[in-house]
CHARMM internal coordinates of N, CA and C (Angstrom, degrees):
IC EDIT
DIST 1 N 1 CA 1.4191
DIST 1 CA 1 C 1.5150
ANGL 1 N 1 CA 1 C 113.31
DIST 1 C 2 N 1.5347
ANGL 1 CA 1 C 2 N 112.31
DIHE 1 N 1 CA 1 C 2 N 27.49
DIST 2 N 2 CA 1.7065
ANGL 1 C 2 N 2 CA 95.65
DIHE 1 CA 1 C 2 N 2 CA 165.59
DIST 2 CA 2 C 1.5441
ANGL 2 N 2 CA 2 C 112.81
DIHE 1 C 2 N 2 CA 2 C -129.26
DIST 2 C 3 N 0.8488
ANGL 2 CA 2 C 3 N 117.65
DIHE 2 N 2 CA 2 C 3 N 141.61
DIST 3 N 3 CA 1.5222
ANGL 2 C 3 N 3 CA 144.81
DIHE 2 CA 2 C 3 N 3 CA -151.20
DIST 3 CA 3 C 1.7950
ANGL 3 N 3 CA 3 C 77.87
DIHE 2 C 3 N 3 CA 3 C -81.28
DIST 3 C 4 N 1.5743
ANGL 3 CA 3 C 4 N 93.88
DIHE 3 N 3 CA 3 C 4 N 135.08
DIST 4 N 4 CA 1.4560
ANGL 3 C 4 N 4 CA 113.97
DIHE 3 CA 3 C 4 N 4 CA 167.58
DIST 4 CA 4 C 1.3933
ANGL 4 N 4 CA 4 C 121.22
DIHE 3 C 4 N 4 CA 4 C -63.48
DIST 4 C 5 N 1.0586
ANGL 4 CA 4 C 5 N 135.36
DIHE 4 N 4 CA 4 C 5 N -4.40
DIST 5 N 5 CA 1.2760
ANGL 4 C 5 N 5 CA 127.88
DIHE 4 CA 4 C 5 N 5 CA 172.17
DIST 5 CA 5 C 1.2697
ANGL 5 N 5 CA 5 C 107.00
DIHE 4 C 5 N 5 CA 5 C -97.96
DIST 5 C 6 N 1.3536
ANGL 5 CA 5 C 6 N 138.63
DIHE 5 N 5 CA 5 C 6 N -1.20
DIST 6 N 6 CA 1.5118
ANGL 5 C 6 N 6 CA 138.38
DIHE 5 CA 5 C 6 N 6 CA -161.42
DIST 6 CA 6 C 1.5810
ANGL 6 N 6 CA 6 C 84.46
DIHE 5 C 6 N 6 CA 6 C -121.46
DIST 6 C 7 N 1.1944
ANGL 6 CA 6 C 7 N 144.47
DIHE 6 N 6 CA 6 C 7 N 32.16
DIST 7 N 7 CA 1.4690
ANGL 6 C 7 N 7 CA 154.40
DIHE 6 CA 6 C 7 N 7 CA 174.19
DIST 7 CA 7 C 1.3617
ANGL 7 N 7 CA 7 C 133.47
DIHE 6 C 7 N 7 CA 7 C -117.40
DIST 7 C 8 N 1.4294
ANGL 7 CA 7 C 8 N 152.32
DIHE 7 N 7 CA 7 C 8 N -0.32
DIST 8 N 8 CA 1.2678
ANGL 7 C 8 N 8 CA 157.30
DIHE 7 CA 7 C 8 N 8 CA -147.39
DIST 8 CA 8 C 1.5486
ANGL 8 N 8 CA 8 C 127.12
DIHE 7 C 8 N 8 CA 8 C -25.24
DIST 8 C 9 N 1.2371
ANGL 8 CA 8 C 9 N 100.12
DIHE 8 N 8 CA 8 C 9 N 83.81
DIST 9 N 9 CA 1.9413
ANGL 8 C 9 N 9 CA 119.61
DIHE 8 CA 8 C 9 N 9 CA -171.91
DIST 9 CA 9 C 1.7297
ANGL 9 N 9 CA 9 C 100.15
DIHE 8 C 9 N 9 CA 9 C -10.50
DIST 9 C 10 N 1.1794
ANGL 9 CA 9 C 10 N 95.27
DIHE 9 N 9 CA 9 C 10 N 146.69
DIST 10 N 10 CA 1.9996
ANGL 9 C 10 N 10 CA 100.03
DIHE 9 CA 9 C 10 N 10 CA 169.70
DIST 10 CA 10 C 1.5435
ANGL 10 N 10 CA 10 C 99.51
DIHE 9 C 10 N 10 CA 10 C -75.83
DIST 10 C 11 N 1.2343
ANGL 10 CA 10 C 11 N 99.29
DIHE 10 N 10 CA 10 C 11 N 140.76
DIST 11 N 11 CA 1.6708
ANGL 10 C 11 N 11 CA 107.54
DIHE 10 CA 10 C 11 N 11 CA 152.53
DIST 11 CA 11 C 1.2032
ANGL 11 N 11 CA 11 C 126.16
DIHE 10 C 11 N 11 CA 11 C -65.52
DIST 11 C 12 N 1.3892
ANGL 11 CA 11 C 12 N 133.30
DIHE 11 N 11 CA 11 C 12 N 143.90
DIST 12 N 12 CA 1.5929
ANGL 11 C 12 N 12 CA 127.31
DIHE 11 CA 11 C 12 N 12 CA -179.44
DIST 12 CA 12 C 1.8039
ANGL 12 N 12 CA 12 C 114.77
DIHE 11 C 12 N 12 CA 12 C -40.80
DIST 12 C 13 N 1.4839
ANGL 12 CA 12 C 13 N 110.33
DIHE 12 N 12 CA 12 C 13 N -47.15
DIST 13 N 13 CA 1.5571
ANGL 12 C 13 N 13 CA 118.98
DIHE 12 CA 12 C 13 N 13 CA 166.21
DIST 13 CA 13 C 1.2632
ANGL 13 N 13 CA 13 C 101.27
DIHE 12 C 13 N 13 CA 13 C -50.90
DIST 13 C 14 N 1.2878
ANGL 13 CA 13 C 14 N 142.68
DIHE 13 N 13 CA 13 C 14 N -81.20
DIST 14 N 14 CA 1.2110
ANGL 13 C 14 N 14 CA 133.82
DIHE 13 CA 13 C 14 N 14 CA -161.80
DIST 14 CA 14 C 1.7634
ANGL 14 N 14 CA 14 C 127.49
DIHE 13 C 14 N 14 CA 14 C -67.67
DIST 14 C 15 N 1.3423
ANGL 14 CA 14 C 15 N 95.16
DIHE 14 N 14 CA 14 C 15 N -4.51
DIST 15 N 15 CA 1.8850
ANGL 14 C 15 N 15 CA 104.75
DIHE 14 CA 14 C 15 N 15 CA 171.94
DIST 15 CA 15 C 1.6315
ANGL 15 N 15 CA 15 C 93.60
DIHE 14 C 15 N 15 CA 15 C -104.31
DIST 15 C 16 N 1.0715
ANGL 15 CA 15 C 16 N 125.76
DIHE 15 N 15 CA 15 C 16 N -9.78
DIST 16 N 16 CA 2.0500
ANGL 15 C 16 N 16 CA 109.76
DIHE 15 CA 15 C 16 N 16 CA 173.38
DIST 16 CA 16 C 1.8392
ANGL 16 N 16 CA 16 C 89.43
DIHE 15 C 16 N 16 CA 16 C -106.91
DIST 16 C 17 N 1.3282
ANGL 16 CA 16 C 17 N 132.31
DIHE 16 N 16 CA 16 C 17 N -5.27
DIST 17 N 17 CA 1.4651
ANGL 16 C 17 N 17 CA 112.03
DIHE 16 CA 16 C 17 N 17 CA 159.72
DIST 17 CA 17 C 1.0563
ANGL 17 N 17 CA 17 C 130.53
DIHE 16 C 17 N 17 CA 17 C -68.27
DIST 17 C 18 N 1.4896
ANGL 17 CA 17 C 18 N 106.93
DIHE 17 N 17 CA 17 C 18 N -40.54
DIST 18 N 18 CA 1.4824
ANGL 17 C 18 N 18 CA 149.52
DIHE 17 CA 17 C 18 N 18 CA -151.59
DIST 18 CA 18 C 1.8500
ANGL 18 N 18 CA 18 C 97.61
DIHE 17 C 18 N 18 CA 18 C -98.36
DIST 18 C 19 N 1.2656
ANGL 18 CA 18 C 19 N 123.00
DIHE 18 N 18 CA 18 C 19 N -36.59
DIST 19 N 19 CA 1.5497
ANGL 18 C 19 N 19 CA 123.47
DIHE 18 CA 18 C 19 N 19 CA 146.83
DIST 19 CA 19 C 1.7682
ANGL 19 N 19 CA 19 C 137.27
DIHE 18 C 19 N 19 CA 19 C -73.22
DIST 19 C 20 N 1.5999
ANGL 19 CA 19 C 20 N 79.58
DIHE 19 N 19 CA 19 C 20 N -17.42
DIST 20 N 20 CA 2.3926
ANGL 19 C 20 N 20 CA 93.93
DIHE 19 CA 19 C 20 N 20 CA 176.02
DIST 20 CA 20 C 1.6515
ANGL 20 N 20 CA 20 C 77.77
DIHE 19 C 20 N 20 CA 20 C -79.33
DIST 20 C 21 N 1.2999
ANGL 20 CA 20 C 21 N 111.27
DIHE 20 N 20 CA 20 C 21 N -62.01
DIST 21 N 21 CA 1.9950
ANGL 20 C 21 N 21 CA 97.42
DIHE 20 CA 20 C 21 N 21 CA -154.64
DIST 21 CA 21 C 1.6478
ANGL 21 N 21 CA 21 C 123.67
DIHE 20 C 21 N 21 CA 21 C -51.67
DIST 21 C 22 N 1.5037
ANGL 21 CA 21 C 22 N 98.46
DIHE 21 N 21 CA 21 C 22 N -32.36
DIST 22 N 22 CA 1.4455
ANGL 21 C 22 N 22 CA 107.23
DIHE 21 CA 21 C 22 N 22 CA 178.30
DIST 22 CA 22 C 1.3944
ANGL 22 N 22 CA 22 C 105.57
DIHE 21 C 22 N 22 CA 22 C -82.94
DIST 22 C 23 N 1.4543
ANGL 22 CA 22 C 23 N 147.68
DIHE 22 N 22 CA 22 C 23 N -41.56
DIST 23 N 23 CA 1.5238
ANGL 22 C 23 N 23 CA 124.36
DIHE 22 CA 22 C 23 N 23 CA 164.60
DIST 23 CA 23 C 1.2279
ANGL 23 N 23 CA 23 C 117.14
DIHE 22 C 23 N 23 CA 23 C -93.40
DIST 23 C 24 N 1.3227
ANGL 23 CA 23 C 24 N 132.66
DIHE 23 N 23 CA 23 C 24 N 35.36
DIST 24 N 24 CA 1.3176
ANGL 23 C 24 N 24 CA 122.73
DIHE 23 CA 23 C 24 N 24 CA 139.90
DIST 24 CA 24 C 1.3830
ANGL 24 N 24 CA 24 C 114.06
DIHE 23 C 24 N 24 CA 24 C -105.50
DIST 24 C 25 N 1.2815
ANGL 24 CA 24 C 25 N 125.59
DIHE 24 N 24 CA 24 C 25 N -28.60
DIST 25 N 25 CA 1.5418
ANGL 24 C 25 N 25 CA 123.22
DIHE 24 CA 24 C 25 N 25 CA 149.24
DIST 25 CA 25 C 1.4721
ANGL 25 N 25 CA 25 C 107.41
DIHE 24 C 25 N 25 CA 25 C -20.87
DIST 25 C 26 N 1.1922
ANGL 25 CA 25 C 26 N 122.54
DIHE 25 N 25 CA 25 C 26 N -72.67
DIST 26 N 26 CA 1.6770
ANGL 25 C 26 N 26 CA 126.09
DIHE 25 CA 25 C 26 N 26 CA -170.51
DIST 26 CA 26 C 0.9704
ANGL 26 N 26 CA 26 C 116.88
DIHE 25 C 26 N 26 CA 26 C -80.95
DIST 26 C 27 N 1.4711
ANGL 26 CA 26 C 27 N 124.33
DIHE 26 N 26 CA 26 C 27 N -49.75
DIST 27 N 27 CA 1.5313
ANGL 26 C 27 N 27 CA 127.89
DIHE 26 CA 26 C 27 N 27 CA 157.82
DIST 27 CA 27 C 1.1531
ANGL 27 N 27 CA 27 C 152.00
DIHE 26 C 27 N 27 CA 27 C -63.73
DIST 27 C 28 N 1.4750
ANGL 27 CA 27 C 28 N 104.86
DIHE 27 N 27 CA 27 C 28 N -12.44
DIST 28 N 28 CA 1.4802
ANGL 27 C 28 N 28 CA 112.13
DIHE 27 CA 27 C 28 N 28 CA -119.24
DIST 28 CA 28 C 1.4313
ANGL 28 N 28 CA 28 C 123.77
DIHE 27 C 28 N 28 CA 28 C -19.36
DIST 28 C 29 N 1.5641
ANGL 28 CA 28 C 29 N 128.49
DIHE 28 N 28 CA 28 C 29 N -111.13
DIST 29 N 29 CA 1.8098
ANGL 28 C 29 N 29 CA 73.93
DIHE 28 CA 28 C 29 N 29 CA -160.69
DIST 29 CA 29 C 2.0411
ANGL 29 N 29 CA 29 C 89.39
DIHE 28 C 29 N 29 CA 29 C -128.42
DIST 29 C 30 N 1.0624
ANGL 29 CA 29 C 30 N 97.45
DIHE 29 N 29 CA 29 C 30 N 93.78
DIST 30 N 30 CA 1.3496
ANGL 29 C 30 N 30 CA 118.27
DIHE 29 CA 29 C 30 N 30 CA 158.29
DIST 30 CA 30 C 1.5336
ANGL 30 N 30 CA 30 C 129.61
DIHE 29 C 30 N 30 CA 30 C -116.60
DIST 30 C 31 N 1.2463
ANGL 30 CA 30 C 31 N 118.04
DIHE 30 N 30 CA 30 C 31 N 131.83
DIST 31 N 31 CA 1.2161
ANGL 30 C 31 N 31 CA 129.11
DIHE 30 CA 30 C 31 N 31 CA -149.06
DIST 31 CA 31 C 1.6769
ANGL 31 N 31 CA 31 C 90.09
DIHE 30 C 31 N 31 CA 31 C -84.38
DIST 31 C 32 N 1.8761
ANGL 31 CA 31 C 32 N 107.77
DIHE 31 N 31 CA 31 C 32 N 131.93
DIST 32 N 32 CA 1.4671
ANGL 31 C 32 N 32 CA 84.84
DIHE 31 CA 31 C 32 N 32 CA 159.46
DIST 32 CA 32 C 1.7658
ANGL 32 N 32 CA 32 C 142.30
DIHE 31 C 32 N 32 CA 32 C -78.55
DIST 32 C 33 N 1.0995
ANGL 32 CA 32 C 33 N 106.70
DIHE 32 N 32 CA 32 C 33 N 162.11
DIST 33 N 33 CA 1.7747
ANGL 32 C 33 N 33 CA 110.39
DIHE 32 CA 32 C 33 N 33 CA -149.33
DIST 33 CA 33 C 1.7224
ANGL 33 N 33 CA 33 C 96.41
DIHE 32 C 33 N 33 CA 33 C -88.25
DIST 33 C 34 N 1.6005
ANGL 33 CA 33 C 34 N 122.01
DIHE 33 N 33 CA 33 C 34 N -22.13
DIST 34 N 34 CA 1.0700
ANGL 33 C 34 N 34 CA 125.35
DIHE 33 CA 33 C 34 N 34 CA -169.38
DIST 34 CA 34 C 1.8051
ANGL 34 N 34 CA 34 C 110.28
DIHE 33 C 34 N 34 CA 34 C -131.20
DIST 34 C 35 N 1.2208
ANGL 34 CA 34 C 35 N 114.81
DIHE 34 N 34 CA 34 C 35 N 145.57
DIST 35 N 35 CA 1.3216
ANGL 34 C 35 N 35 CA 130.28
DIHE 34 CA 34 C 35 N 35 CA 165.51
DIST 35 CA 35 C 1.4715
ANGL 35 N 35 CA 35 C 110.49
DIHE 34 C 35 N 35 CA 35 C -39.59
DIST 35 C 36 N 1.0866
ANGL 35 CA 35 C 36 N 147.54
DIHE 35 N 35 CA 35 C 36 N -38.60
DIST 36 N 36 CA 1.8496
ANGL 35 C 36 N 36 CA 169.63
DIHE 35 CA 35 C 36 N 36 CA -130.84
DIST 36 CA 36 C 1.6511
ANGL 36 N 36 CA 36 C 76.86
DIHE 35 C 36 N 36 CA 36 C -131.52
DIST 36 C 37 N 0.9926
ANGL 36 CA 36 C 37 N 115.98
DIHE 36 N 36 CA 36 C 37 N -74.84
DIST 37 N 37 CA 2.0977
ANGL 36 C 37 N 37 CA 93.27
DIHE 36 CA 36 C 37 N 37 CA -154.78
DIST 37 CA 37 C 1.3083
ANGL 37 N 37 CA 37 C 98.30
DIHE 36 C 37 N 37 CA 37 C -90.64
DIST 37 C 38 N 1.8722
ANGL 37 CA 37 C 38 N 125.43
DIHE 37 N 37 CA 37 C 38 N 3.78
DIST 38 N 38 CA 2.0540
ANGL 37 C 38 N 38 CA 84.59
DIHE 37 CA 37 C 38 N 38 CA 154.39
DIST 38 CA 38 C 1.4911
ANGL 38 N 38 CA 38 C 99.90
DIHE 37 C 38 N 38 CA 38 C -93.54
DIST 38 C 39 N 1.0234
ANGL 38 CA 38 C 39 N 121.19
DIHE 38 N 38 CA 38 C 39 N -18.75
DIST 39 N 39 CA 2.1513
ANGL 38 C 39 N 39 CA 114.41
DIHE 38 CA 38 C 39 N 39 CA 173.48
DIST 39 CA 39 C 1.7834
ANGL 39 N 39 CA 39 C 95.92
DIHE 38 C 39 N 39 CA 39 C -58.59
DIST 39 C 40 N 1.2721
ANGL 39 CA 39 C 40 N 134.57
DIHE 39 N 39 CA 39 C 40 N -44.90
DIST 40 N 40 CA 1.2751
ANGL 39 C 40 N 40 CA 116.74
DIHE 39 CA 39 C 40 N 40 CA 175.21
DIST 40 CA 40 C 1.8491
ANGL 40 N 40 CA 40 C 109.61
DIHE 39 C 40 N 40 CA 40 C -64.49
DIST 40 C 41 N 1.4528
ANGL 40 CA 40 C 41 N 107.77
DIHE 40 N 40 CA 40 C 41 N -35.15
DIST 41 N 41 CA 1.5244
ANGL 40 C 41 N 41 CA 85.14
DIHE 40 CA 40 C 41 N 41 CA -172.11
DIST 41 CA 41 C 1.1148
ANGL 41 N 41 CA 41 C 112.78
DIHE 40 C 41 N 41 CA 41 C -86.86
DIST 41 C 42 N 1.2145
ANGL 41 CA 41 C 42 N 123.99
DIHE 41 N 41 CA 41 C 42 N 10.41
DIST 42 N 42 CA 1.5806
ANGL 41 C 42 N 42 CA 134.67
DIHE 41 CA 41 C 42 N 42 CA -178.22
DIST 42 CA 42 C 1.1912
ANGL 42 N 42 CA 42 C 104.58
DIHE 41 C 42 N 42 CA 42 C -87.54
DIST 42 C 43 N 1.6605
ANGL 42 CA 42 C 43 N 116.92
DIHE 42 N 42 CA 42 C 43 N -32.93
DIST 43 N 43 CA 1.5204
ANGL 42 C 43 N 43 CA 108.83
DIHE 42 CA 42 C 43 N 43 CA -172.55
DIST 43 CA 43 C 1.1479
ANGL 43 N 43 CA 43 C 110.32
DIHE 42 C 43 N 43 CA 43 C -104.77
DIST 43 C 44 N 1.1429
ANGL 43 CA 43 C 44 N 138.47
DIHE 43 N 43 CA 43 C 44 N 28.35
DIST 44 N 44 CA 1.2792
ANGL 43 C 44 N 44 CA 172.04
DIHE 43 CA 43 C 44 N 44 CA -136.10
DIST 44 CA 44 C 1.5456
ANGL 44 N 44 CA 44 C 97.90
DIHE 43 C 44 N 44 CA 44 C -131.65
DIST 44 C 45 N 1.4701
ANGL 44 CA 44 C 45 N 96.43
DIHE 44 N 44 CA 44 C 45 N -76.93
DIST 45 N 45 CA 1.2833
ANGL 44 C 45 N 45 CA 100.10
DIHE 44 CA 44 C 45 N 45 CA -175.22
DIST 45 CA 45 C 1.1846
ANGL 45 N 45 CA 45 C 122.72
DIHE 44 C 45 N 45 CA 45 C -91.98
DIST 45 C 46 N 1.3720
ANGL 45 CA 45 C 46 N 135.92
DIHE 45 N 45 CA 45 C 46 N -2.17
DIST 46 N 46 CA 1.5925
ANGL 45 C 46 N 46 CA 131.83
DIHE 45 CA 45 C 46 N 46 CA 133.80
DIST 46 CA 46 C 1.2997
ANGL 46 N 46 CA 46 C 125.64
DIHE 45 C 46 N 46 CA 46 C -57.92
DIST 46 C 47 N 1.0866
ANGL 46 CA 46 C 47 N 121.91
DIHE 46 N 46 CA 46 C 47 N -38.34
DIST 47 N 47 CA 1.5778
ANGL 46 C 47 N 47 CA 117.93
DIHE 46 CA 46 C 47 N 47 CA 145.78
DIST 47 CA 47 C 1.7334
ANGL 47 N 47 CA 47 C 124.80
DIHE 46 C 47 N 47 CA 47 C -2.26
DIST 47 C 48 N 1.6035
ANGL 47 CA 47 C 48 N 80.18
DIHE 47 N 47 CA 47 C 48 N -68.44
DIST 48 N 48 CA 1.9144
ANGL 47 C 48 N 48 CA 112.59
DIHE 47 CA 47 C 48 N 48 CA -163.49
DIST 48 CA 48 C 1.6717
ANGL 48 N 48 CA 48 C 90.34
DIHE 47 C 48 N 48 CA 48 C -74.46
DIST 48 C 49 N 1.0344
ANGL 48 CA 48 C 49 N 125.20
DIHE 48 N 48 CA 48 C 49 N 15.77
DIST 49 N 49 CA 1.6800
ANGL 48 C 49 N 49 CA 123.98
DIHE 48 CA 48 C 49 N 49 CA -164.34
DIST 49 CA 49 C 1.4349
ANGL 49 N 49 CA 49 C 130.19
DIHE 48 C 49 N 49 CA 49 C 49.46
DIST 49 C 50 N 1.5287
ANGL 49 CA 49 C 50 N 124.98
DIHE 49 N 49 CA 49 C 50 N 30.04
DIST 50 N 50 CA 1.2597
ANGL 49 C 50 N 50 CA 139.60
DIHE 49 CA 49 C 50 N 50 CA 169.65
DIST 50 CA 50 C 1.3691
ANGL 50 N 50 CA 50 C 109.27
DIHE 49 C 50 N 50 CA 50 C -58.56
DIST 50 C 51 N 1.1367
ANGL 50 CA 50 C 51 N 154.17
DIHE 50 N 50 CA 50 C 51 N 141.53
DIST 51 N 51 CA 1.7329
ANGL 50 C 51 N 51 CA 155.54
DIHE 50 CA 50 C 51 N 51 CA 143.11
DIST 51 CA 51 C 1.8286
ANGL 51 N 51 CA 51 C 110.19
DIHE 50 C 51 N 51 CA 51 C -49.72
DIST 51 C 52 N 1.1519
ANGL 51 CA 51 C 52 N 99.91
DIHE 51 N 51 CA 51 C 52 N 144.84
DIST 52 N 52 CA 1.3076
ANGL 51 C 52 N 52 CA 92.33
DIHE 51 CA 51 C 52 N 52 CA 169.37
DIST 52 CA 52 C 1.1407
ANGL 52 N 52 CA 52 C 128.27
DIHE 51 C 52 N 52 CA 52 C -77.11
DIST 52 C 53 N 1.2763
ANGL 52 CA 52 C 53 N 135.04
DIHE 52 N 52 CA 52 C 53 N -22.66
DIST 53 N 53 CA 1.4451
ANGL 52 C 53 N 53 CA 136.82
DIHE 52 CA 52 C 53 N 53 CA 140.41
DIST 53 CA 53 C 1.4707
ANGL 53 N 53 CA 53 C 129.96
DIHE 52 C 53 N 53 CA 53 C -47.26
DIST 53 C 54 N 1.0772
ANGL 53 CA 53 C 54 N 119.80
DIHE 53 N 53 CA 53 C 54 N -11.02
DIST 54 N 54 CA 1.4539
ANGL 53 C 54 N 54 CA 137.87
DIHE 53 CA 53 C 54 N 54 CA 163.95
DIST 54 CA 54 C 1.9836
ANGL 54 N 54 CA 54 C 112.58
DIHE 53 C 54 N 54 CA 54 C -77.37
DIST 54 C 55 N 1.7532
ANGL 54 CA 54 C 55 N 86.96
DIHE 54 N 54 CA 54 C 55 N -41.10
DIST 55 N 55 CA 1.4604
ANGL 54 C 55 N 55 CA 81.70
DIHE 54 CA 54 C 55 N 55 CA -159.66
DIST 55 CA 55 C 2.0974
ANGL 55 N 55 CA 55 C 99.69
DIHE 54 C 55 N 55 CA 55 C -87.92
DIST 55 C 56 N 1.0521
ANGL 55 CA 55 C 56 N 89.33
DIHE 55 N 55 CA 55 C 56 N -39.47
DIST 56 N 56 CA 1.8745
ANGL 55 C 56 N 56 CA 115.29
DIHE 55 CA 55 C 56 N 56 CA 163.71
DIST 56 CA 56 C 2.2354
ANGL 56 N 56 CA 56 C 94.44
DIHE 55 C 56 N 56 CA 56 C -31.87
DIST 56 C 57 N 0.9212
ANGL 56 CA 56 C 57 N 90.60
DIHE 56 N 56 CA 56 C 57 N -61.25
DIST 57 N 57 CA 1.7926
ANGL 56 C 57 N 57 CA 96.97
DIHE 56 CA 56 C 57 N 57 CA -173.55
DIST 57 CA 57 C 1.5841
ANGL 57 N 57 CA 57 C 97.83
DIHE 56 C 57 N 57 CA 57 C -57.22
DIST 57 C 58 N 1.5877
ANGL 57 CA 57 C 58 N 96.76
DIHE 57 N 57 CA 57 C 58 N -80.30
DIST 58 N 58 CA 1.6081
ANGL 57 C 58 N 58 CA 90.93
DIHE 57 CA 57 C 58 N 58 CA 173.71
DIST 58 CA 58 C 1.3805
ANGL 58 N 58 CA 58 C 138.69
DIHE 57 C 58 N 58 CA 58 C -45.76
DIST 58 C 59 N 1.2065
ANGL 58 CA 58 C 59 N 124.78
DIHE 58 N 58 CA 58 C 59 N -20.39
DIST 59 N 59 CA 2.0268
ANGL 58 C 59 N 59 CA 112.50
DIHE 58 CA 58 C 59 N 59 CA 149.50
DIST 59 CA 59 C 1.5969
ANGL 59 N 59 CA 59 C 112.38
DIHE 58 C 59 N 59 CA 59 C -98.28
DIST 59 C 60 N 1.0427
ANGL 59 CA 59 C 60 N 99.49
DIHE 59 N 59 CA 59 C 60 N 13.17
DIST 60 N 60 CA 1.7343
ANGL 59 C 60 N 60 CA 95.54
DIHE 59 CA 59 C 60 N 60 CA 164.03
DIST 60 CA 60 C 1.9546
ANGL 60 N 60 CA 60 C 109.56
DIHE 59 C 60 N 60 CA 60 C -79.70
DIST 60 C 61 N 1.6806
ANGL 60 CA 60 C 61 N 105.25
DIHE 60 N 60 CA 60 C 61 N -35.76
DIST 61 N 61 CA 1.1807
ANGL 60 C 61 N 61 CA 124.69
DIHE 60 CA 60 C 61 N 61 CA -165.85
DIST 61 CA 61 C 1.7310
ANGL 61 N 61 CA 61 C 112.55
DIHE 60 C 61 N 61 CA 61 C -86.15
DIST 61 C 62 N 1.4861
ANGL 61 CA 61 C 62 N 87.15
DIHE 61 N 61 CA 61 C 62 N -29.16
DIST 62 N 62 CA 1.7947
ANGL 61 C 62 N 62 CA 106.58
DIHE 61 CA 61 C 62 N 62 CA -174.16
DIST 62 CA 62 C 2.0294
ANGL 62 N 62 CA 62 C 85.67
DIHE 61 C 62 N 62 CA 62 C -69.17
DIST 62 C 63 N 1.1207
ANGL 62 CA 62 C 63 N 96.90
DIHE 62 N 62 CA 62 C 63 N -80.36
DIST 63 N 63 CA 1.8858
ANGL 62 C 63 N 63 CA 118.45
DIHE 62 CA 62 C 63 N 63 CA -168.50
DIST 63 CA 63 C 2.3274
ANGL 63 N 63 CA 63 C 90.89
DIHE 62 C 63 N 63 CA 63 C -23.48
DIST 63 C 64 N 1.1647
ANGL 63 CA 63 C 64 N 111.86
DIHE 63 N 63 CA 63 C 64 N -52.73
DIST 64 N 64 CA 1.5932
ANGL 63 C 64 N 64 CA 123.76
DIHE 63 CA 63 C 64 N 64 CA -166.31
DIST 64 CA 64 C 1.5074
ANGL 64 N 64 CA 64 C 106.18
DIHE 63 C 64 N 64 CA 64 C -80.41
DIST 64 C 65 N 1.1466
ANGL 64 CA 64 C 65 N 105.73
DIHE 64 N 64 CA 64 C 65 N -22.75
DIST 65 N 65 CA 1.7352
ANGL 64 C 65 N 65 CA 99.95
DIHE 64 CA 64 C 65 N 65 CA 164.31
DIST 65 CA 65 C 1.5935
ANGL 65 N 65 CA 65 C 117.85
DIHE 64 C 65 N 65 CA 65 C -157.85
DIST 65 C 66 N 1.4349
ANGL 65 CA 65 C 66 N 87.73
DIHE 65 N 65 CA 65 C 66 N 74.14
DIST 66 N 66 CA 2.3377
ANGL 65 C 66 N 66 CA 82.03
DIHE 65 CA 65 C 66 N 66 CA -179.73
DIST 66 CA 66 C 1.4374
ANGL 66 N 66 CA 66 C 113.02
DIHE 65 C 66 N 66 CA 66 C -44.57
DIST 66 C 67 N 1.2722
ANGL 66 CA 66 C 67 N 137.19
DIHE 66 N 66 CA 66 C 67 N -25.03
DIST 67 N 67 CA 0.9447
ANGL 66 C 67 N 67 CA 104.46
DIHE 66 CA 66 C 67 N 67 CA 177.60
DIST 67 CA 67 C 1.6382
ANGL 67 N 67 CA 67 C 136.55
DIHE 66 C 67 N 67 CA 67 C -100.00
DIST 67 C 68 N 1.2633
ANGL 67 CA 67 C 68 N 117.17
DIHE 67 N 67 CA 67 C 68 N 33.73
DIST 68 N 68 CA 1.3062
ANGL 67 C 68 N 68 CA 151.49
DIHE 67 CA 67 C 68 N 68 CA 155.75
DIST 68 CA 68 C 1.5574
ANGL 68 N 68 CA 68 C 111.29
DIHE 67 C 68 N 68 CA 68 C 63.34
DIST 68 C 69 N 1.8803
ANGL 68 CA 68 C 69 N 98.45
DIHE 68 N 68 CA 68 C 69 N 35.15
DIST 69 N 69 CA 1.5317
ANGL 68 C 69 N 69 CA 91.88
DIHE 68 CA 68 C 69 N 69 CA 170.80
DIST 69 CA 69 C 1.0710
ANGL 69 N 69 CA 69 C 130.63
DIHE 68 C 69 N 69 CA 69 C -69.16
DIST 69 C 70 N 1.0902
ANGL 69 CA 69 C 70 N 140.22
DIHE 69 N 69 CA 69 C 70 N -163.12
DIST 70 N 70 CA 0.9296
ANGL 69 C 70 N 70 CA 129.58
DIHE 69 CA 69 C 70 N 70 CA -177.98
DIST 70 CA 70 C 2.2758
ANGL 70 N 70 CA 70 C 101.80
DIHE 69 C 70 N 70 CA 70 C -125.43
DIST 70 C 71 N 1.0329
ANGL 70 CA 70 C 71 N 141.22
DIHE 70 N 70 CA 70 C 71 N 123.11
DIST 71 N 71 CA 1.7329
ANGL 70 C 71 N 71 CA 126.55
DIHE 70 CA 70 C 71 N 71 CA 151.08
DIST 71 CA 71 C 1.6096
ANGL 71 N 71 CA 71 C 119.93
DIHE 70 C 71 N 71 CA 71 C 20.35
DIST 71 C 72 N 1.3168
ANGL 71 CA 71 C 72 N 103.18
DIHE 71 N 71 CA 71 C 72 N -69.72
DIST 72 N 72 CA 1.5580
ANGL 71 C 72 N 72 CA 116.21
DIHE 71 CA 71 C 72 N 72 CA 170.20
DIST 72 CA 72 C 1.3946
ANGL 72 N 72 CA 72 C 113.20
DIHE 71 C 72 N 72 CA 72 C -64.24
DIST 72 C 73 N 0.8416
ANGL 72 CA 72 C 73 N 104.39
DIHE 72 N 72 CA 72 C 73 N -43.78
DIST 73 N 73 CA 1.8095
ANGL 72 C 73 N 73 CA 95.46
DIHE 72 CA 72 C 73 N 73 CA -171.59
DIST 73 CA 73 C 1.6753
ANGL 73 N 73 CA 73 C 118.51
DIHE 72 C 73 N 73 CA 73 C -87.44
DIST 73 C 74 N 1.3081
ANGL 73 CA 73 C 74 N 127.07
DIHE 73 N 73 CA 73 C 74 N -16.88
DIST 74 N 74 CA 1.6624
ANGL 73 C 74 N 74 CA 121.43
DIHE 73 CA 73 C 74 N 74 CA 166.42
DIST 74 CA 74 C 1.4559
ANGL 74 N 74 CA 74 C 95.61
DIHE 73 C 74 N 74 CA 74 C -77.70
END
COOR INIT
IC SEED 1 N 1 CA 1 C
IC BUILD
């Protein structure tokens, strides 16, 4: 019940935060090992209304650094 204009779209930063918190909640951050459980964690997180280009970025980033530092922090 709230009217789209009373809403202010996520920023790209805040829709790949807002996608790290929700699969590391479940996952935290382990890469899946099989073809079948990243299509489950993919639909997982389209579910949650992520884009697939959103989620496509985020295991591109997961696969290049499991342990989900961040630039600044190594």
């Amino acid at each position: 019940g709230v009217a789209d204009g009373d809403v202010e779209p996520l920023t790209a930063e805040e829709k790949a935060y807002a996608l790290e918190r929700a699969y590391t909640r479940r996952y935290g951050w382990t890469f899946p090992e099989s073809l079948a459980e990243r299509a489950t964690r993919e639909r997982f997180l389209q579910r949650r209304g992520f884009s697939g280009a959103v989620i496509r970025d985020f295991f591109r980033r997961l696969k290049d650094n499991p342990s989900g530092e961040s630039e600044e922090q190594r």
